[in-house]
C-alpha positions, 0 to 999 in steps of 0.5 A: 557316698553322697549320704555320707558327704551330706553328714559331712557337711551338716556337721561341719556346719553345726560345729561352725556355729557352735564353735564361738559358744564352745572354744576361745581364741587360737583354738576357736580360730584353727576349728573354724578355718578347718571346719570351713575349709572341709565344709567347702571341700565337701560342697565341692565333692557334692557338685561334682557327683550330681547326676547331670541332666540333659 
């Protein structure tokens, strides 16, 4: 699972910094707010399943 949330997040990343290149307004806002909003939701799944070390 991990593996695929590092995916996740790199391609929520890329598609955030190509998104001002590629789309133009109301569009460009939606795909940014939804790619961040899974961005973080992604940062936070990874947080949650690191090995905790004592």
């Amino acid at each position: 699972m991990r593996p695929f949330l590092w995916l996740a997040l790199a391609v929520a990343m890329i598609i955030n910094m190509t998104n001002s290149l590629i789309l133009d307004g109301a569009a460009r806002d939606t795909v940014g707010i939804l790619s961040g909003a899974a961005a973080i939701a992604v940062i936070i799944a990874l947080v949650r399943t690191r090995e905790r070390r004592t």
